[in-house]
PyMOL Python script that loads the backbone (N, CA, C, O; Angstrom):
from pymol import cmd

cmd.read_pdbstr("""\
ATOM      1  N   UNK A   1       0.847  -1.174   0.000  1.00  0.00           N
ATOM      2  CA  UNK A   1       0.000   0.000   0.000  1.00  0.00           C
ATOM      3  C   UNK A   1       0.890   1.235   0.000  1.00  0.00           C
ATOM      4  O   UNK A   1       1.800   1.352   0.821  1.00  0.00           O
ATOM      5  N   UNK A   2       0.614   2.196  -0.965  1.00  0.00           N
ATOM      6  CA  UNK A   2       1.271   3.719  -0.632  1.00  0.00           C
ATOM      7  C   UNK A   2       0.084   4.851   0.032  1.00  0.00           C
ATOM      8  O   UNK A   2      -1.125   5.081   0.059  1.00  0.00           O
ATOM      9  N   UNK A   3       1.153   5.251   0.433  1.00  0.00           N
ATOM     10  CA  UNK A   3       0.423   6.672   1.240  1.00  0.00           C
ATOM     11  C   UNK A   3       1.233   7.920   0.575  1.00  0.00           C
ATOM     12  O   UNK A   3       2.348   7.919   0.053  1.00  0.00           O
ATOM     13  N   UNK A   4       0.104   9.223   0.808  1.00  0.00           N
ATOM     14  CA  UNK A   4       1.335  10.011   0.295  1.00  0.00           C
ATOM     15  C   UNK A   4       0.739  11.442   1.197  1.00  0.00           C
ATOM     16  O   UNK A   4      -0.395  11.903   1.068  1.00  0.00           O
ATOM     17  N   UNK A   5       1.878  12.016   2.173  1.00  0.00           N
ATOM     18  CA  UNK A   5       1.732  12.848   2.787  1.00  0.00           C
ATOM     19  C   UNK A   5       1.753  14.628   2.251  1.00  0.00           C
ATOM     20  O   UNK A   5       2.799  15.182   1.912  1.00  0.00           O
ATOM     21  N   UNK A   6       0.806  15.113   2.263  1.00  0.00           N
ATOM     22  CA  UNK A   6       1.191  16.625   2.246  1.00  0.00           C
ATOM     23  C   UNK A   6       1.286  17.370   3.282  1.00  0.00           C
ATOM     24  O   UNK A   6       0.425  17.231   4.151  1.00  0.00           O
ATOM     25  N   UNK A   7       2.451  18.446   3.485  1.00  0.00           N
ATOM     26  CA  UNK A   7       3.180  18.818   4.649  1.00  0.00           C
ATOM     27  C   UNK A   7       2.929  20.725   4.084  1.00  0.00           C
ATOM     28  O   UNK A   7       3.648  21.152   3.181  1.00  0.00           O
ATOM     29  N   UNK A   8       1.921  21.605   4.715  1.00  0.00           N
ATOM     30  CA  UNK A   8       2.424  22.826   4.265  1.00  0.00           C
ATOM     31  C   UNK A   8       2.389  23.386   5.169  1.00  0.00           C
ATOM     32  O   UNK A   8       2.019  22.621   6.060  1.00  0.00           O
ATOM     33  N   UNK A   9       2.634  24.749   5.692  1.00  0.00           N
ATOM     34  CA  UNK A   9       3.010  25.762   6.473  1.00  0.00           C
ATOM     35  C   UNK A   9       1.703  26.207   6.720  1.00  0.00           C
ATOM     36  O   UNK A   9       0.989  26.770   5.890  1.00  0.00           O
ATOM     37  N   UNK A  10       1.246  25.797   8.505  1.00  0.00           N
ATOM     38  CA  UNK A  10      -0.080  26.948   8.576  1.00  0.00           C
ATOM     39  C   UNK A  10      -0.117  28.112   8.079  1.00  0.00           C
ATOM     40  O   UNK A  10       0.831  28.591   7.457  1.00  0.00           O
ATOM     41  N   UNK A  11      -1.039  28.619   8.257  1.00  0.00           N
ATOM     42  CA  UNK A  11      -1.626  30.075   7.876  1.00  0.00           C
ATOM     43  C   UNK A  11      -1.081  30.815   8.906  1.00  0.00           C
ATOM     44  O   UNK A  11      -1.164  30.559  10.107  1.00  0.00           O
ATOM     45  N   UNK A  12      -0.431  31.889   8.302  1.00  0.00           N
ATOM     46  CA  UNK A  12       0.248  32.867   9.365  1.00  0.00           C
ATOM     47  C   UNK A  12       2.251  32.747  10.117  1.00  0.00           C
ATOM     48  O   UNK A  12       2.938  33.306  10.972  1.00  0.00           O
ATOM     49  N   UNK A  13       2.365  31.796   9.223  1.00  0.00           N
ATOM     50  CA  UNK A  13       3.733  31.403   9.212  1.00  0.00           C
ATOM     51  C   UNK A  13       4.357  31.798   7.731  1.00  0.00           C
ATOM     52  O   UNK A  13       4.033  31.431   6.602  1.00  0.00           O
ATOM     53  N   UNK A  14       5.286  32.611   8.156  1.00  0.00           N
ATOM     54  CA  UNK A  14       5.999  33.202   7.389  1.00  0.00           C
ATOM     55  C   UNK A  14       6.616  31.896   6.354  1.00  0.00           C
ATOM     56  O   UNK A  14       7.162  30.842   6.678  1.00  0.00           O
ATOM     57  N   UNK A  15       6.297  32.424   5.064  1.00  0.00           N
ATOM     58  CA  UNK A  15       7.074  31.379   3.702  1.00  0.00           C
ATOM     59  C   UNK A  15       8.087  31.674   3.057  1.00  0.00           C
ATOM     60  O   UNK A  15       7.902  31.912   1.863  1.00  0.00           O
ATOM     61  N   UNK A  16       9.155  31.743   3.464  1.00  0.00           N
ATOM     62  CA  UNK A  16      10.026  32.497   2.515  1.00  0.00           C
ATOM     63  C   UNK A  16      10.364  31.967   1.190  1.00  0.00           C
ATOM     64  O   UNK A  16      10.548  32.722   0.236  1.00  0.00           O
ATOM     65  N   UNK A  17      10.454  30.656   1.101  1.00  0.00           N
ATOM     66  CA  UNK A  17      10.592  30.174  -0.331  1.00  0.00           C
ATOM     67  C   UNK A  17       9.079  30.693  -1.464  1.00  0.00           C
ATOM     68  O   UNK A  17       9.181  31.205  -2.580  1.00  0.00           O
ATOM     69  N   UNK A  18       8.077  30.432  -0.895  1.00  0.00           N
ATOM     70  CA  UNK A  18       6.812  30.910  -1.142  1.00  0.00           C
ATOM     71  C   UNK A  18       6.972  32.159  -1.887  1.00  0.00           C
ATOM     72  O   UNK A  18       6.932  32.229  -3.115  1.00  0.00           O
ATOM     73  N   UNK A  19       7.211  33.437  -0.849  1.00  0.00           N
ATOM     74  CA  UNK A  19       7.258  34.319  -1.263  1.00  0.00           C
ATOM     75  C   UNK A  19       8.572  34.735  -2.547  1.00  0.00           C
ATOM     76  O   UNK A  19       8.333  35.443  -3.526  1.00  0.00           O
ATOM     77  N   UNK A  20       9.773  34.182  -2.280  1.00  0.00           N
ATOM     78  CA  UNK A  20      10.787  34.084  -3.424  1.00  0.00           C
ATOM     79  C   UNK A  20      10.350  33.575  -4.809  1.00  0.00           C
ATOM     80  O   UNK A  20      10.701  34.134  -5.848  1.00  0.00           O
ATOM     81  N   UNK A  21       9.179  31.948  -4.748  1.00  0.00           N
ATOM     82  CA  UNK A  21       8.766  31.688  -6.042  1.00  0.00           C
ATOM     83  C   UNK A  21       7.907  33.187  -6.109  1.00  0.00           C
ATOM     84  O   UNK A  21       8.469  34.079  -6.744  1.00  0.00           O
ATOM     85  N   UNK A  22       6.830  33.441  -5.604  1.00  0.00           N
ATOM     86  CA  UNK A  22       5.893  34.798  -6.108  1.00  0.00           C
ATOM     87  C   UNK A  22       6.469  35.795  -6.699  1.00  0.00           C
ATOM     88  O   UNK A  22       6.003  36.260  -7.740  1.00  0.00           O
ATOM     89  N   UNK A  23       7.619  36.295  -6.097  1.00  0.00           N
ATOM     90  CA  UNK A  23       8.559  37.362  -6.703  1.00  0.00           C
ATOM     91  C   UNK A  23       9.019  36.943  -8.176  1.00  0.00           C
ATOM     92  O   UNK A  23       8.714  37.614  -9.162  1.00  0.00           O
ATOM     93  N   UNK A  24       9.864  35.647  -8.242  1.00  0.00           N
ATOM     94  CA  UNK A  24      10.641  35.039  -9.783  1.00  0.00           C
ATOM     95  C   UNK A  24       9.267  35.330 -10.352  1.00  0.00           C
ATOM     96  O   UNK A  24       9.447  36.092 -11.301  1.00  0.00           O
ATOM     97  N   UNK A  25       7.814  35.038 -10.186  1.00  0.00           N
ATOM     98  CA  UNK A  25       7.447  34.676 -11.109  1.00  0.00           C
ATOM     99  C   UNK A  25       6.826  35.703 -11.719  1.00  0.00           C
ATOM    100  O   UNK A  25       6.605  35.641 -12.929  1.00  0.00           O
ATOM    101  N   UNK A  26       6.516  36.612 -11.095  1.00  0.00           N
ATOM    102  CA  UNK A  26       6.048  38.072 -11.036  1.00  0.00           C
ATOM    103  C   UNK A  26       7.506  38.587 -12.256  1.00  0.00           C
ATOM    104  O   UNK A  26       7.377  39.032 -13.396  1.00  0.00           O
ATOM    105  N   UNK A  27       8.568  38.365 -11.628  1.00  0.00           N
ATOM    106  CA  UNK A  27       9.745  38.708 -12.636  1.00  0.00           C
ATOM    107  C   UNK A  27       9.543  38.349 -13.946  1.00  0.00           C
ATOM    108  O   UNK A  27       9.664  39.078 -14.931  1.00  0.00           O
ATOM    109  N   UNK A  28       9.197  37.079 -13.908  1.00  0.00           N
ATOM    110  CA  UNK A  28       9.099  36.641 -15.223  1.00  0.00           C
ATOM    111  C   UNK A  28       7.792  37.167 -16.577  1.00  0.00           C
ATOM    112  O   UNK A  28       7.726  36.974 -17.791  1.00  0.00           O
ATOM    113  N   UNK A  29       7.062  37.767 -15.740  1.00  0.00           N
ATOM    114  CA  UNK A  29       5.934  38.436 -16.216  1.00  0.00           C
ATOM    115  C   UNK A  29       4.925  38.015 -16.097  1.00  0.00           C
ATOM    116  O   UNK A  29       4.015  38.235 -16.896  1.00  0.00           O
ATOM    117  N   UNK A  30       4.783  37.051 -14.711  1.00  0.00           N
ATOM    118  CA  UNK A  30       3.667  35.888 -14.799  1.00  0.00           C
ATOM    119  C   UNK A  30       2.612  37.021 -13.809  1.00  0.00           C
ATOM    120  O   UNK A  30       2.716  37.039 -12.583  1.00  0.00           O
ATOM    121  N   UNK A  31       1.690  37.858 -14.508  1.00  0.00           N
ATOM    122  CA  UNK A  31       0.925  39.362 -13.219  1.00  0.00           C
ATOM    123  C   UNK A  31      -0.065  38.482 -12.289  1.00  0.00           C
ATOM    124  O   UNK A  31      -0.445  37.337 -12.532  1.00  0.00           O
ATOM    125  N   UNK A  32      -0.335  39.132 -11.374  1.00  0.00           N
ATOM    126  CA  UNK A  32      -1.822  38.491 -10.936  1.00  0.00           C
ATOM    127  C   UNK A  32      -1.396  37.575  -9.929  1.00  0.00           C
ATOM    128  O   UNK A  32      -2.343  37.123  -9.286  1.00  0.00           O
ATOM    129  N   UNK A  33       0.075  37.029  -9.481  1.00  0.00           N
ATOM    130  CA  UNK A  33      -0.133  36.103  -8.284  1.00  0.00           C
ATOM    131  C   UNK A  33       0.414  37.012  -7.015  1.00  0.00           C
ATOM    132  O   UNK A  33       1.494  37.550  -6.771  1.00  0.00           O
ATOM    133  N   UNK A  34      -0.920  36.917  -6.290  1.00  0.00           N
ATOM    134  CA  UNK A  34      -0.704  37.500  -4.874  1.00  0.00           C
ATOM    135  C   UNK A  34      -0.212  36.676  -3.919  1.00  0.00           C
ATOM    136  O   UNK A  34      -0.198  37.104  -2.765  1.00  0.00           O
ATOM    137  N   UNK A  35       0.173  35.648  -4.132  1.00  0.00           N
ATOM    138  CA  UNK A  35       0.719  35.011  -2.881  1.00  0.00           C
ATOM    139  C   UNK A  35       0.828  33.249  -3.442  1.00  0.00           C
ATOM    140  O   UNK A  35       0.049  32.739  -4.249  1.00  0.00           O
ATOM    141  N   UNK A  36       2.059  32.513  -2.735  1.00  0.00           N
ATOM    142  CA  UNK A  36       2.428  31.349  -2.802  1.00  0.00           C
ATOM    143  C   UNK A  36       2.709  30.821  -1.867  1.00  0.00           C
ATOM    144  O   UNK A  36       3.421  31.401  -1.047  1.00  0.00           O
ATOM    145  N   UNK A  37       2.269  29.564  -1.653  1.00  0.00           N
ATOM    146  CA  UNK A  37       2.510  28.705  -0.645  1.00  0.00           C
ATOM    147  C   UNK A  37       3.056  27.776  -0.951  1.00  0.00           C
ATOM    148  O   UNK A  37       2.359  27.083  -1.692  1.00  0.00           O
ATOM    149  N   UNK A  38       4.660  27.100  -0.614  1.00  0.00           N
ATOM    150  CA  UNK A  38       5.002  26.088  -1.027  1.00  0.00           C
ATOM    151  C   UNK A  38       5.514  24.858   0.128  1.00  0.00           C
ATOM    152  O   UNK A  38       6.201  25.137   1.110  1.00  0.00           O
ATOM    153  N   UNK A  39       5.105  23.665  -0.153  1.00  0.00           N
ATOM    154  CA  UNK A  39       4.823  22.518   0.566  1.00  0.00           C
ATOM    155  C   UNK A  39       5.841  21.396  -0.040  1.00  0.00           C
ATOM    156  O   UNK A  39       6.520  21.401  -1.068  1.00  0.00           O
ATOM    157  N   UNK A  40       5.670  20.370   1.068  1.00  0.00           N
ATOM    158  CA  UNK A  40       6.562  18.983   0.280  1.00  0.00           C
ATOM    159  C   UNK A  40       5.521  17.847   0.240  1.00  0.00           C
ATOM    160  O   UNK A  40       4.679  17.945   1.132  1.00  0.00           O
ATOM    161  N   UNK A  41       5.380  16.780  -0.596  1.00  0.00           N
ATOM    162  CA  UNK A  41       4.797  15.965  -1.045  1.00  0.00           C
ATOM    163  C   UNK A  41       6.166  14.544  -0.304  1.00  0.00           C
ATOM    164  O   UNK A  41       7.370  14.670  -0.531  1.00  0.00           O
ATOM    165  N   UNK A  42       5.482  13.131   0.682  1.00  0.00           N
ATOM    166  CA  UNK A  42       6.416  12.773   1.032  1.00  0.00           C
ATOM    167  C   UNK A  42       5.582  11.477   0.659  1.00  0.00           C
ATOM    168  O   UNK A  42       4.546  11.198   1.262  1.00  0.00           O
ATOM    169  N   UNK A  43       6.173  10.581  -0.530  1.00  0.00           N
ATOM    170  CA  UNK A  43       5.362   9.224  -0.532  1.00  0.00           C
ATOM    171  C   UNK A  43       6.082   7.831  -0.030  1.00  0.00           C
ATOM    172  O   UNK A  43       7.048   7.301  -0.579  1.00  0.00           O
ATOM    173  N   UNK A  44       5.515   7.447   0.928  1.00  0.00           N
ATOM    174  CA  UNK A  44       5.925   6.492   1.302  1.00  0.00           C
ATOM    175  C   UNK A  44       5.188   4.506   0.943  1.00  0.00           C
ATOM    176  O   UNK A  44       4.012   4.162   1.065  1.00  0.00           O
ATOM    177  N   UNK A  45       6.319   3.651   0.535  1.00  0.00           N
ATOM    178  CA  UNK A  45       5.571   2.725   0.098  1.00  0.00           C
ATOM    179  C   UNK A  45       5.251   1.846   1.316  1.00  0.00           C
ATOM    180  O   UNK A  45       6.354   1.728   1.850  1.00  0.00           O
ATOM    181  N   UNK A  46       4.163   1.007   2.225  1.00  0.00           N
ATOM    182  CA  UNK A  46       3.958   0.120   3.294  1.00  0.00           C
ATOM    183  C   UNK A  46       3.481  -0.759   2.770  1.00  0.00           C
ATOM    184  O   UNK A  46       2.812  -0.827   1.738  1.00  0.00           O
ATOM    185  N   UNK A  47       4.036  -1.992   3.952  1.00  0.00           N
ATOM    186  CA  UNK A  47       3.778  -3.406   4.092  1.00  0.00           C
ATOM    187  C   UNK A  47       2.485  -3.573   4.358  1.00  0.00           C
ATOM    188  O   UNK A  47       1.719  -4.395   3.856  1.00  0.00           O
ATOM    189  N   UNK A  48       2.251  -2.708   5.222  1.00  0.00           N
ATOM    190  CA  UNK A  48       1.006  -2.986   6.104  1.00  0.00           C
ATOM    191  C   UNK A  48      -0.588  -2.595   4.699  1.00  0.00           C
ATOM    192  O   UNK A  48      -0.927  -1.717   3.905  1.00  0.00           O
ATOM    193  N   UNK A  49      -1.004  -3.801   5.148  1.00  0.00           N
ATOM    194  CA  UNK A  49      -2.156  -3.931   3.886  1.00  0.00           C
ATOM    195  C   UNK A  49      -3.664  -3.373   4.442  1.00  0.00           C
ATOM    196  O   UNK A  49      -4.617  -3.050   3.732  1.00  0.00           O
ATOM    197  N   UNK A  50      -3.616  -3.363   5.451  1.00  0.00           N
ATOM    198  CA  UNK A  50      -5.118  -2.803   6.271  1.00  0.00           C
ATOM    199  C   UNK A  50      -4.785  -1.211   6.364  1.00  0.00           C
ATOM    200  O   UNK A  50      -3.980  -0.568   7.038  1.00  0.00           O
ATOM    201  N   UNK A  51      -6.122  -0.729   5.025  1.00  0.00           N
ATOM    202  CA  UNK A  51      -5.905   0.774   5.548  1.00  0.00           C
ATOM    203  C   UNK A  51      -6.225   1.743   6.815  1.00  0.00           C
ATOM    204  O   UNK A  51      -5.924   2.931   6.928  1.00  0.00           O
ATOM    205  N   UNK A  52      -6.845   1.000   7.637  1.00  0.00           N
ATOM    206  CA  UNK A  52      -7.137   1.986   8.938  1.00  0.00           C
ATOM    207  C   UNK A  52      -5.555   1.790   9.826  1.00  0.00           C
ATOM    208  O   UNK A  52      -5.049   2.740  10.423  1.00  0.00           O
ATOM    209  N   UNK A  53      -5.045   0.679   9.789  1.00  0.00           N
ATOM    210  CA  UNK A  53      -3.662   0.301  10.268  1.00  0.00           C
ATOM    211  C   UNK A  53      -2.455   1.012   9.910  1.00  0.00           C
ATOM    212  O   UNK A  53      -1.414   1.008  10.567  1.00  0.00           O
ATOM    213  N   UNK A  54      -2.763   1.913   8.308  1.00  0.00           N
ATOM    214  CA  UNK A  54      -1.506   2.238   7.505  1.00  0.00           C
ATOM    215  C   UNK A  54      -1.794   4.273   7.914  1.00  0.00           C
ATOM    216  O   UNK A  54      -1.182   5.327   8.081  1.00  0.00           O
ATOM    217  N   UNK A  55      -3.024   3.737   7.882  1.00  0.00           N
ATOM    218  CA  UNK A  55      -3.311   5.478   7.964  1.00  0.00           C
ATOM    219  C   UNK A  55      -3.208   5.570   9.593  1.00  0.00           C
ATOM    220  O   UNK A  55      -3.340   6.752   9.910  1.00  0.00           O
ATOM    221  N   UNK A  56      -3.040   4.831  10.603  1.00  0.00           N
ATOM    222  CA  UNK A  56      -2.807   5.308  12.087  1.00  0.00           C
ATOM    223  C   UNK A  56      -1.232   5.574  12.205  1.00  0.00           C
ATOM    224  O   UNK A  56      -0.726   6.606  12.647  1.00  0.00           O
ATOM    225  N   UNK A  57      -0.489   4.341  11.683  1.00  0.00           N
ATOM    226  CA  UNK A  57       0.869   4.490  11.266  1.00  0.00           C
ATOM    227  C   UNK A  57       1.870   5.746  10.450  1.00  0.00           C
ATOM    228  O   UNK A  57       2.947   6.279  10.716  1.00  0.00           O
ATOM    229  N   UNK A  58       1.082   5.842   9.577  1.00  0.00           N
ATOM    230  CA  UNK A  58       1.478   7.049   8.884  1.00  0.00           C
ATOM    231  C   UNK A  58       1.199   8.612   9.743  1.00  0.00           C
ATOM    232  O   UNK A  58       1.985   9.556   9.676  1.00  0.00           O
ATOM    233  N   UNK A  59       0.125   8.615  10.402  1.00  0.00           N
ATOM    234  CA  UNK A  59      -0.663   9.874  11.558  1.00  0.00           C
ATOM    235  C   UNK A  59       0.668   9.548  12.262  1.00  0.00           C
ATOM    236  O   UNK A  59       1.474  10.312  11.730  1.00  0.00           O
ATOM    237  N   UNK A  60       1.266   8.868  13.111  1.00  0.00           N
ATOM    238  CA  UNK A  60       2.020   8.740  13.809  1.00  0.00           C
ATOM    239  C   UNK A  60       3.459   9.181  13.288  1.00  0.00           C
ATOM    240  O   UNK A  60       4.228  10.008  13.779  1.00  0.00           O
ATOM    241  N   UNK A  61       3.582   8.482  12.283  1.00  0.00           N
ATOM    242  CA  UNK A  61       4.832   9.067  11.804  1.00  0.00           C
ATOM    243  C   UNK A  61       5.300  10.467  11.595  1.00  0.00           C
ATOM    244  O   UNK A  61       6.454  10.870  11.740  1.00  0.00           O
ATOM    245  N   UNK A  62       3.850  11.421  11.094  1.00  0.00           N
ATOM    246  CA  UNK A  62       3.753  12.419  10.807  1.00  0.00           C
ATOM    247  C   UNK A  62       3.689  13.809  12.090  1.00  0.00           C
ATOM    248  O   UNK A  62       3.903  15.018  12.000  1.00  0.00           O
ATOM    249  N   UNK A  63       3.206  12.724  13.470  1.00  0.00           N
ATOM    250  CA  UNK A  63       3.460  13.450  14.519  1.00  0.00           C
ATOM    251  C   UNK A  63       4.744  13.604  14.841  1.00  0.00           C
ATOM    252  O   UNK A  63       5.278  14.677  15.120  1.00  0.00           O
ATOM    253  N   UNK A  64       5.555  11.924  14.789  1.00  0.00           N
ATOM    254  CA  UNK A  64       6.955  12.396  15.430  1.00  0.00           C
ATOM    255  C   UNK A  64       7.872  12.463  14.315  1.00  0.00           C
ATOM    256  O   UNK A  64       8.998  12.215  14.747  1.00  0.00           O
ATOM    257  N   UNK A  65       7.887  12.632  13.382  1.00  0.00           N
ATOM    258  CA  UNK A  65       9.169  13.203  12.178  1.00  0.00           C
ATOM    259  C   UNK A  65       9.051  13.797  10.917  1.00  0.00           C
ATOM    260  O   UNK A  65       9.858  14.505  10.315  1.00  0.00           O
ATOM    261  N   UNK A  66       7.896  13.399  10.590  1.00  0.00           N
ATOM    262  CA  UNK A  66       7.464  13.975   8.686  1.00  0.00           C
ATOM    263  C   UNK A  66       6.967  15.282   8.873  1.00  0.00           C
ATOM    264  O   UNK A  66       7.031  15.924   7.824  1.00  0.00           O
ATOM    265  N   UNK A  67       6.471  15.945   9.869  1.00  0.00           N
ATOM    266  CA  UNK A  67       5.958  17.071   9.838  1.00  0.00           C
ATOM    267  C   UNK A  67       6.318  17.707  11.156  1.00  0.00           C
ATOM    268  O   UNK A  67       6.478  17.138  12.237  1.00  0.00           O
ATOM    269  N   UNK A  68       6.430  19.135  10.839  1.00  0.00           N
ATOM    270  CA  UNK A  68       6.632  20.046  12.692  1.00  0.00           C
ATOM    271  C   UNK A  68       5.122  20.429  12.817  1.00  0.00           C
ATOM    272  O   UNK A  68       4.593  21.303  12.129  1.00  0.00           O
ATOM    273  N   UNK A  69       4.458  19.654  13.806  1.00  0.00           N
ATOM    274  CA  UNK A  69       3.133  20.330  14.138  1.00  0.00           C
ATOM    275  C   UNK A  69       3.109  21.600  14.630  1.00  0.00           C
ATOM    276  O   UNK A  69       2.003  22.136  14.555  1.00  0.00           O
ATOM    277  N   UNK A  70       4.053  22.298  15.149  1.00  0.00           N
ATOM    278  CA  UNK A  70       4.162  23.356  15.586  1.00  0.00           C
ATOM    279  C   UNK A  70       3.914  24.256  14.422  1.00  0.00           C
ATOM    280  O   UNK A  70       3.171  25.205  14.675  1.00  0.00           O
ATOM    281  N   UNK A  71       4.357  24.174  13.233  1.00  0.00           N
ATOM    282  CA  UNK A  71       4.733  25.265  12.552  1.00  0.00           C
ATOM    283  C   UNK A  71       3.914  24.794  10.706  1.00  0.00           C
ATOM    284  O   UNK A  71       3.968  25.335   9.601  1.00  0.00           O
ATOM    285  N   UNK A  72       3.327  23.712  11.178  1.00  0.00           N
ATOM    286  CA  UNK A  72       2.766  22.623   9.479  1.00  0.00           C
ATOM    287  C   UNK A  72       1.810  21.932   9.560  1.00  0.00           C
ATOM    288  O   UNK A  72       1.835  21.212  10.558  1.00  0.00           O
ATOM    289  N   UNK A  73       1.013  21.833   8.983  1.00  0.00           N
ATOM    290  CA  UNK A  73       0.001  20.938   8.539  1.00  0.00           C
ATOM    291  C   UNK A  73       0.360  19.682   7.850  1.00  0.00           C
ATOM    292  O   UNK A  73       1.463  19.529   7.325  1.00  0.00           O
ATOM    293  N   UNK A  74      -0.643  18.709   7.850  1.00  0.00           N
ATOM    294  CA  UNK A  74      -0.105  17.713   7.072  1.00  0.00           C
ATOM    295  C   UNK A  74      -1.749  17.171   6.638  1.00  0.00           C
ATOM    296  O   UNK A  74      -2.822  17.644   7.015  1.00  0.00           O
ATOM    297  N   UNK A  75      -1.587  16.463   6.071  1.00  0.00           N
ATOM    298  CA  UNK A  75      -3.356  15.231   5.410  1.00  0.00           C
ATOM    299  C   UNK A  75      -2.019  14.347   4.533  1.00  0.00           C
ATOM    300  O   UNK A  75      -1.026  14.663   3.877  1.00  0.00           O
ATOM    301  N   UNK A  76      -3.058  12.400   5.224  1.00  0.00           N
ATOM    302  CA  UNK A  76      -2.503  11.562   4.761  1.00  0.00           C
ATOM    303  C   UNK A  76      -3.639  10.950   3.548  1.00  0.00           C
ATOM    304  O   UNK A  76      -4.859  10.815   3.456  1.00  0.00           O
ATOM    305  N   UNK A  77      -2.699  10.743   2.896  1.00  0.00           N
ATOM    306  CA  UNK A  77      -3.647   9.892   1.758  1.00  0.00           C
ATOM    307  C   UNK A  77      -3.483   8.760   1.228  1.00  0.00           C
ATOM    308  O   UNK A  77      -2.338   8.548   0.827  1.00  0.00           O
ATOM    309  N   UNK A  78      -4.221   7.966   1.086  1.00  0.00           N
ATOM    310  CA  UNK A  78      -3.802   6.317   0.973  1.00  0.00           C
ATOM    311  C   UNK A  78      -4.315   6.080  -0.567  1.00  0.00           C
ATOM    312  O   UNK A  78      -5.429   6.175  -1.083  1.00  0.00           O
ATOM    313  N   UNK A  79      -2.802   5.669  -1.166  1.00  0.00           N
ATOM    314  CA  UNK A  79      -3.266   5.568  -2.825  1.00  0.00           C
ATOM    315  C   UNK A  79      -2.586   3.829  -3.060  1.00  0.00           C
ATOM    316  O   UNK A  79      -2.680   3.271  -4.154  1.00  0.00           O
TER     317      UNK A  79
END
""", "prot")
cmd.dss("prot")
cmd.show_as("cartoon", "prot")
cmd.util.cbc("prot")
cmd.orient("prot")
């Protein structure tokens, strides 16, 4: 079974890469984007074949290492 985690920056936490793509792209002549948020995509492949089992596992993982709850969001998805 794969899962695949998205990890982005709450609301109200400063983005600096975010804001650096908005700027390039604004440079580039791309008008009209007020704001960017950029995130990591983390897919992981599991053994474990029961999805309520893979998705508690993965929640867990995501508490203690794939994500800073302090400062990120995350949603797991089982593909």
């Amino acid at each position: 079974m794969k899962a695949r985690v998205h990890v982005m920056l709450k609301d109200g936490v400063l983005d600096p890469q975010g804001e650096a793509v908005r700027h390039a792209l604004g440079t580039l002549g791309f008008e009209g984007v007020e704001g960017v948020r950029q995130g990591k995509v983390i897919e992981l492949d599991l053994a474990e074949s029961d999805a309520g089992k893979a998705k508690e596992a993965v929640t867990e993982m995501c508490e203690k290492l794939l994500a800073n709850t302090v400062i990120e969001s995350y949603s797991v998805e089982l593909v």
